[in-house]
Structure formats: structure tokens, C-alpha cells
N, C-alpha and C positions, 0 to 999 in steps of 0.2 A: 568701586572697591568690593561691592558685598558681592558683583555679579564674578567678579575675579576669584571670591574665595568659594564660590559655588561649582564655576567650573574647575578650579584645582581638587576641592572635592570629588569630583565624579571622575576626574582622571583617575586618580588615588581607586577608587571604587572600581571603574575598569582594572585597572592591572589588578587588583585583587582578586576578579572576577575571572579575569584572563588564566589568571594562575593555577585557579581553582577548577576552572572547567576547563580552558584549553591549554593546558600548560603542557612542553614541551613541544611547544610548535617553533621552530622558528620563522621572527616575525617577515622576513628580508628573502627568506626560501619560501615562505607562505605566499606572499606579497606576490611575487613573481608569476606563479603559476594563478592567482586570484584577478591578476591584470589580465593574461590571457583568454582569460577567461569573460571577464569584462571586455573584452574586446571583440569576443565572438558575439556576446549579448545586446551589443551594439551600444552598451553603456561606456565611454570614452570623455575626455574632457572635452574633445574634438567634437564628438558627433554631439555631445550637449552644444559645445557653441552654436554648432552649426544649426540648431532647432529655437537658439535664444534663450537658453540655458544656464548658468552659471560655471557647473561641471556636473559631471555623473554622478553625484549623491543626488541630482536634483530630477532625474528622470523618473518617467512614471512609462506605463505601456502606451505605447504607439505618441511616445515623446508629449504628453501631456493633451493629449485630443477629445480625453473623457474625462477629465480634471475642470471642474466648478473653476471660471475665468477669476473669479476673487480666491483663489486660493493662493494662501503666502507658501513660499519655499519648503520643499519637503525636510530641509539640515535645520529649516525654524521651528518646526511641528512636534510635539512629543509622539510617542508612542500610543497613546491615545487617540490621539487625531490622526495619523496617521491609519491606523485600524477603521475612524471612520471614513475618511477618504476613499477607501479601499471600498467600502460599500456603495460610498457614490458613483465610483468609476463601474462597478457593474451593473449599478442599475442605468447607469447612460448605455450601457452596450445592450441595452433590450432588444432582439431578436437577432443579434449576432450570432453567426456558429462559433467564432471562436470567442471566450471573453475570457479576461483577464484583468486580475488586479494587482499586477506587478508593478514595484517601486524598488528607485534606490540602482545603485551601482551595481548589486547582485540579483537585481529584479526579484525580489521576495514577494511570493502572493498571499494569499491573506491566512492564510490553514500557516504555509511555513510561518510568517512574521509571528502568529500566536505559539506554534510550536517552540522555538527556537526562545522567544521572549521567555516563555515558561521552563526552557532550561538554562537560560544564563541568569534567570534572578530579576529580570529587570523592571521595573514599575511601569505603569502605565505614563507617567509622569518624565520622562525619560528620555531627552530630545533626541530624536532619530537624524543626528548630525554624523559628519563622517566618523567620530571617533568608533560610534556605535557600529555603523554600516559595515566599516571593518571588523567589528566583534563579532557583529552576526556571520560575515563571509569565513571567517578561521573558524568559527563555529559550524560553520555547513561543511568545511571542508572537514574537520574533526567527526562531524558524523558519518559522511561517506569513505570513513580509514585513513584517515592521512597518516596518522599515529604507525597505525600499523602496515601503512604501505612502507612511509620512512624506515621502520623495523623490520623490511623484510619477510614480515610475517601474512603480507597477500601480493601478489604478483601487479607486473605493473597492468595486464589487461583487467586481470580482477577493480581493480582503483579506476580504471579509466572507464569500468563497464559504472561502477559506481557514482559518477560523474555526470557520466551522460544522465544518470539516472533522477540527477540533482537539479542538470542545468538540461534542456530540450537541444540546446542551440550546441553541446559538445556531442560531437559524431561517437554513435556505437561501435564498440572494437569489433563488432561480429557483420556490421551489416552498411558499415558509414557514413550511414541516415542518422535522423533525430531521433531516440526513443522513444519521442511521442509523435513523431509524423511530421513534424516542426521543418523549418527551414537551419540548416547545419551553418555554424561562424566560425564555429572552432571545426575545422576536419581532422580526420583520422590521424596526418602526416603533423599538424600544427601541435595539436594535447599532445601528443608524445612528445614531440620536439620538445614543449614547455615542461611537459614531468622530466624528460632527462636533463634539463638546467636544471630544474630544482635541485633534484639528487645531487646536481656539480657542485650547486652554491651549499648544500649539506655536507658537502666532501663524503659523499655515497659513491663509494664505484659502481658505475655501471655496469651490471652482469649482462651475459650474452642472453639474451633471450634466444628461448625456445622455438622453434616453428609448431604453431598452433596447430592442432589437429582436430576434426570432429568424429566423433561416437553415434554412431543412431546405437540406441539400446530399446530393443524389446523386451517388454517384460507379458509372460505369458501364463494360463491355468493349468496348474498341476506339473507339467513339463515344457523342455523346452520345444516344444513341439506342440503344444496347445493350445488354448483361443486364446488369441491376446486380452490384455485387461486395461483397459480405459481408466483413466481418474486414479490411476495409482501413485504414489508420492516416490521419485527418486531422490535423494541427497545422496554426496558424498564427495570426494577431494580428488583434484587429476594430480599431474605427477609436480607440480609445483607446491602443492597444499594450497589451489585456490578452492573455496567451497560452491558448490551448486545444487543446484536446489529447482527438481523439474515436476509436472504433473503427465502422464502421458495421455496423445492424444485420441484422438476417434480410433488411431492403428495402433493403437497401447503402444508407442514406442514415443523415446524423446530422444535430441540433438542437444551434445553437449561439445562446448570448444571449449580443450585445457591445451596443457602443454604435455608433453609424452611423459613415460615413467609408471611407478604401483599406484595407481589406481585404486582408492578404497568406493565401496557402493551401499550403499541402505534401500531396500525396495520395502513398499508395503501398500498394504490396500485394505479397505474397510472387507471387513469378514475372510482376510486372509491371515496367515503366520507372515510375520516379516521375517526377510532375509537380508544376510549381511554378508560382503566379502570382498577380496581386496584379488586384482591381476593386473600384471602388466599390459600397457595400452602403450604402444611405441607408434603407432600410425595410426591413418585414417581408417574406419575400420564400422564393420556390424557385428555388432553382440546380439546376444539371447538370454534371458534370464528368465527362472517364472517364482510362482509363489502355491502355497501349497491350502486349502481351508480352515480356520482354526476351529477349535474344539467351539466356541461360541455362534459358528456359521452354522453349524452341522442339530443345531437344538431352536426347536421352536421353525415357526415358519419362514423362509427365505422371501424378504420383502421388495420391491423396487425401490429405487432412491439408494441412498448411503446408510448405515448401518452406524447408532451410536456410541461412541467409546463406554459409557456409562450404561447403557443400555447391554451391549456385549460383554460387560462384565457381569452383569445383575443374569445374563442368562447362562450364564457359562458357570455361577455359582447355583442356578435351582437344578445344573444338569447335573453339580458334582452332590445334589439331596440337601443343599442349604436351603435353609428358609428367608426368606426375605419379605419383610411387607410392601416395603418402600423406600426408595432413594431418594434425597432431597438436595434440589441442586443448591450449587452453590451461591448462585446469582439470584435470588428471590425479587418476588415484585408483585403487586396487589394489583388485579385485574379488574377491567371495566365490570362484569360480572360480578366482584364481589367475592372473590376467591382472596382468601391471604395469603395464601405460597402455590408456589407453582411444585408441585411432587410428582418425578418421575413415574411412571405404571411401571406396574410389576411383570408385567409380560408384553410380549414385543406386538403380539396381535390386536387391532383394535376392531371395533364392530362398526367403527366409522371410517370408511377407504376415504383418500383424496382425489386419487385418479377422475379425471375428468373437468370439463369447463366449470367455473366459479364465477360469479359478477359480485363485484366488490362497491362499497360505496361509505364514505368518512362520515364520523361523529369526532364533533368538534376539531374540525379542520380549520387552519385559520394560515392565509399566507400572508404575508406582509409584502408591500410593491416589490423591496430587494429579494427576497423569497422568489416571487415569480420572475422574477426578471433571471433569476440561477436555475430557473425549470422548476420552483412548488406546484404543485396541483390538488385541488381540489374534489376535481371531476372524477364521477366512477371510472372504474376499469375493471378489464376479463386477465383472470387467470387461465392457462388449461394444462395440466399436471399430466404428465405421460408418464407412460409407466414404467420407463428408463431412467427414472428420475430427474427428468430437465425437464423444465417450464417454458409454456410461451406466453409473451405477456401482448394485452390487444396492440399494440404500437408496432410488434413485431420480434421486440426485443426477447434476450431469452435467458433463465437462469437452471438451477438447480434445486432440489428438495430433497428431504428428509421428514418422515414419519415415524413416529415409535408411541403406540400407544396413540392417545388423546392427544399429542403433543405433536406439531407441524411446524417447519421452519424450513426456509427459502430465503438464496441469496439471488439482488438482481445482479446482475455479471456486465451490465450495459449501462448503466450510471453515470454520470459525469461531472465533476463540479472543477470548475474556470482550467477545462483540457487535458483534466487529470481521472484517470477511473476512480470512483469513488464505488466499492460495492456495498448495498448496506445489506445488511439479515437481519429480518424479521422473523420472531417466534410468536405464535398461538395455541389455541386447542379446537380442537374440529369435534361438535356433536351431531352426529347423524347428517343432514343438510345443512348445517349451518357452522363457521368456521368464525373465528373473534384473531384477530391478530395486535398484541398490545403490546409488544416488546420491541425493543430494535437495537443493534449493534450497528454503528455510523463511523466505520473508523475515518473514512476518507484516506484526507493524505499521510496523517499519522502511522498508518499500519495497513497493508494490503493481506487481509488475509488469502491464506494457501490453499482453503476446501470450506467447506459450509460449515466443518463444525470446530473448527480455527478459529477460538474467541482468545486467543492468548493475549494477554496485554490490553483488552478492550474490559470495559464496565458496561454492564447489563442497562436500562433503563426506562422507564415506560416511555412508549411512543408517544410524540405530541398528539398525538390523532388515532384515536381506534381506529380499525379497518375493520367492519363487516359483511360476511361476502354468503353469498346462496349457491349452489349445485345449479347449473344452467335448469332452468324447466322446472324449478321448486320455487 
């Protein structure tokens, strides 16, 4: 009886929860397109029987192969247990390329189950049985738009590029691969088929969709006739109002697929003026834009790497005859050293360059088995800082930097945690020969950032482990 009014409790708590966070979903239009889906992930009632399984709340990755043989049911396990489960199945995949620690019907790996946990309220305590499995899948589906695909308010490729973006196994509307490289369940022809039942079962009329088009857009220096610019940030909306959001490449240009129509653009770039404007784009087609130097580029000396938003302020105010001591960031943090705050310098020049090899090596590094078994290390490593601003690191890998003053920060760009890019950035201070790096930004899968000095939504914090690194040959 007690166990009867506990679970009537937690229903009661669901729909509350449901209300509160996903509410105006419907459940039966959701459901629909969340099978499909499950179908492509190979989580099914079917393909559990067929592995000895109950039904698809009960799978785990690679149908329970890295799951401890005494382990009870995952619809028995709270949320708790389940989180640690999730550790064990990765450290069983020790020297796999791929690992994963997906569970459940919607294969949730361990970064989302925490995410998603800490937006719907739910305790650790909190049996991860079907009721829940389906909170969390209307809840992934509400993060990747559903709300606002339903309202029309993002186009059906926008929602479906969102998708792929959620689930590996639902094909790219741009490429009909996996967005991660993955093996495809759901194809291209199948998630549409299943988004336009949804919309049926919504009583959504089906608009004619548009023929996709692509854009190569150059963005160039000074005119449209000038050297292209690398690393510069396009947003803006094709003629559906789906948004995008590009960085351009080695040939300063990027590839955008919307639907035809006015066209709005944003271009900008560290130590340019941004530009803004809107034209008609009806076909496949190349454009040309550029961007012009702002008043902040033009003072002080032109550095390699990216250019800081805080920094380009502080210099664009001693050109206009402001006085400034110091800038103090916002994200403060008490250094291995013994500094109490981290404070911007007052001018862009430092008397200590980064260019060139570094050999690094940890104080108080400590990995834990699960740790190594996700790729921890311990072991020194080479940096070598070029003066185009990209990094190569000894493995091979390669990221980006930024210098302003005493202050040095680098993002690795090659990261990976269970198949998913994970890039982290690290900040320090470089004196003469010797560099300290104590800070770090780990967004993972919660937030990708856009450029190295994209901390939006991320909290500063000290690194578990200082990094101290020497100038090769010092």
C-alpha cells in the first residue's frame, strides 16, 4: 500500500514537472516522432527481446556488453545508480575508440542524463523507469525546438538539423550521414516522413516546402575585392527565418543551406567593424562581403592570435585620451602563485611573446581509473604557438590562442569525451620563460563554444591541476 501511494506521488510530481518544463507538448504527437526515433537507435521492444531484455527502457550501449553481469534492471535503478553505472560501462570500454555510456530508450549518455536531470528538478533518488525515460525524451525533444518547430517559428530542416544534433543515428538534412560520423537508423526520407505525421496528428497543415539552396559567402578585407578573413563569425536568417550561425574557413568563406527569400547577415571579426545587411537570395549562388578595421585595431600594436573584446575596448578608450589603470574580469580566481585576482593589463603589448615551443608538465595531477579510461593524463606535453594564432599540440592535435598582455588562453579544438567534441580553454599568465596555466572553461556537451573567447554561459574555475610549461631550450 505504502509502495502504491509513493508511486501515485511521483506521477502527481511528473505531470507537474511536465507542465512546468514541457508543457504544451503534445503527449500522442510527441510519442510518435520519439518512437521513430527510438527505432532508429535500435532501442525497440523487439530488438530488447531479441538481446534478453524486458523492453527498451532496459537497454544500455551495445545492448548491455559493458554492464557489471549483477546488475538489476535499469526501470529498478534511481538516478543515482544509474549515473554510476554509467561510469562503470566506461571504464569496461578501456582502449576502445568508440565509448559510450548510453542508457534507456533514448540512449542518454552520462553529460546529457546530468544535464537534462538538472533541468527537469529531478533527485538523484528518482527511479529511472519508463515514466521518467519519457520525461527526459519530451524534454530533449523541447530542447532541440519542438515548441517552436510546432509554432512554425523554425522550419522543418532547421528542427531536423536539430535532431541529428541530439540523436547520431538521425541523418543530417545537409549531408544524410550521422553528425557525428555514426551509423544512420533514421534516414533523411524516414525523420521527415515521421515530422509530417506529427504535424498530421497536431492538425498542423503541411506547408510546401522550399527547395533548399546553398550560399558560399566570402567575407573579405577592406573591399570586396580584398584578402579574405579567416575566423570571422557569420550569423543570420535565410528566407524562412531559419537562424545560422557560421565561422569562415582557411578561404574566409562559409556554406550556408536555407530556403530562398530576404536574407538577413551579420559578419564580424576580431579587430574589424562589424557589418550588417539584408538581400534577396533566390538561388544557388556566391556572394562577397567584407569588413572594414575598427578604431581599436588601428591603436597600439597588431598582435597574432584573436584580439580581446575587453582588451579592444580598454584600447580604443586610451586612443580616445581616457585614462585607465585596469580592467577586472569578471570571472576572478586565486592562482597557484598566490595572486588574488586575475586583472586585465592596461595595454595590449607584453614583454613576454608566446610564439614558439613550450614543454609542459602537472602539479598535483591526479586521475582516477574512470578518468583514464575517458583519456586523463598525466604525462608532460609540447605546446608550439604560431604566430597565426593556432597551436599544435605534441599528439598532433591542434587548437587556437590568444595573448593580451601577461594573460594567455587556448582552446584544444580536438578533444573528445564518449564521441562527442568536448573543447576545453585554458587561461594563464606567461612571465618571460615561464607560463602557469590555472584556469579552465570545460563546457563539454552542455555548450560548444563559437571562438576562443566565447565563455557565454560557462563559470570560470580553477583547474584541477596546474600546468607548468618552459620556452623549449630554457
Amino acid at each position: 500500500m505504502v509502495m502504491k501511494i509513493l508511486s501515485l506521488v511521483f506521477m502527481i510530481l511528473l505531470v507537474m514537472l511536465f507542465s512546468g518544463v514541457v508543457s504544451g507538448i503534445d503527449n500522442s504527437a510527441a510519442a510518435s516522432l520519439l518512437d521513430r526515433i527510438a527505432l532508429g537507435e535500435g532501442t525497440t521492444d523487439a530488438a530488447a527481446q531479441g538481446h534478453g531484455l524486458a523492453s527498451a527502457y532496459e537497454i544500455t550501449y551495445a545492448y548491455g556488453e559493458y554492464v557489471p553481469e549483477d546488475s538489476k534492471p535499469l526501470t529498478e535503478m534511481t538516478i543515482g545508480e544509474v549515473k554510476q553505472l554509467q561510469h562503470q560501462m566506461l571504464s569496461n570500454q578501456a582502449g576502445n575508440k568508440l565509448q559510450s555510456s548510453a542508457v534507456g530508450k533514448y540512449q542518454l549518455i552520462r553529460a546529457t542524463l546530468v544535464e537534462q536531470q538538472k533541468e527537469l528538478g529531478l533527485s538523484d533518488d528518482i527511479k529511472f523507469d519508463a515514466a521518467t525515460q519519457e520525461l527526459f525524451g519530451l524534454s530533449l525533444l523541447e530542447k532541440r525546438g519542438y515548441r517552436e518547430w510546432t509554432e512554425g517559428k523554425i522550419s522543418d530542416y532547421q528542427f531536423q538539423k536539430n535532431l541529428a544534433k541530439e540523436w547520431a543515428s538521425v541523418a543530417d538534412p545537409d549531408t544524410g550521414k550521422s553528425h557525428y560520423g555514426q551509423g544512420v537508423g533514421t534516414t533523411d526520407a524516414q525523420i521527415k516522413e515521421a515530422m509530417a505525421q506529427t504535424k498530421s496528428l497536431l492538425g498542423i497543415q503541411q506547408k510546401e516546402q522550399k527547395q533548399m539552396i546553398t550560399l558560399t559567402l566570402y567575407i573579405h578585407d577592406g573591399s570586396a575585392s580584398g584578402p579574405v578573413i579567416s575566423g570571422a563569425q557569420v550569423t543570420g536568417q535565410d528566407g524562412s527565418g531559419a537562424s545560422f550561425q557560421q565561422t569562415t574557413d582557411s578561404n574566409g568563406c562559409v556554406i550556408i543551406i536555407g530556403e530562398s527569400g530576404t536574407w538577413s547577415f551579420a559578419a564580424s571579426a576580431d579587430g574589424y567593424e562589424a557589418n550588417s545587411w539584408s538581400q534577396p537570395i533566390a538561388y544557388t549562388d556566391t556572394k562577397d562581403a567584407f569588413l572594414t578595421y575598427s578604431v581599436a585595431s588601428s591603436t597600439g600594436s597588431k598582435s597574432s592570435g584573436f584580439v580581446d573584446p575587453g582588451v579592444a575596448a580598454l584600447m580604443q578608450q586610451v586612443a580616445s585620451g581616457g585614462k585607465v589603470e585596469s580592467i577586472q574580469e569578471s570571472a576572478s580566481s586565486t592562482s597557484a602563485v598566490g595572486q588574488p585576482e586575475h586583472v586585465a593589463p592596461t595595454t595590449w603589448n607584453s614583454e613576454s611573446g608566446v610564439v614558439g615551443k613550450w614543454r609542459f608538465s602537472y602539479q598535483n595531477c591526479k586521475c582516477s581509473p574512470d578518468e583514464i579510461a575517458q583519456g586523463c593524463s598525466c604525462d608532460p606535453f609540447e605546446i608550439t604557438f604560431n604566430e597565426d594564432g593556432t597551436c599544435i599540440f605534441g599528439d598532433g592535435s591542434t587548437g587556437k590562442w590568444v595573448q593580451y598582455g601577461d594573460t594567455v588562453r587556448f582552446i584544444d579544438d580536438s578533444s573528445f569525451v564518449e564521441g562527442k567534441t568536448c573543447p576545453c580553454i585554458m587561461e594563464g599568465t606567461i612571465n618571460s620563460d615561464t607560463m602557469i596555466f590555472d584556469k579552465s572553461y570545460c563546457p563539454c556537451d552542455m555548450y560548444q563554444p563559437q571562438n576562443i573567447m566565447d565563455t557565454t554561459g560557462l563559470s570560470s574555475h580553477e583547474a584541477e591541476a596546474t600546468s607548468i610549461g618552459h620556452r623549449d631550450g630554457t
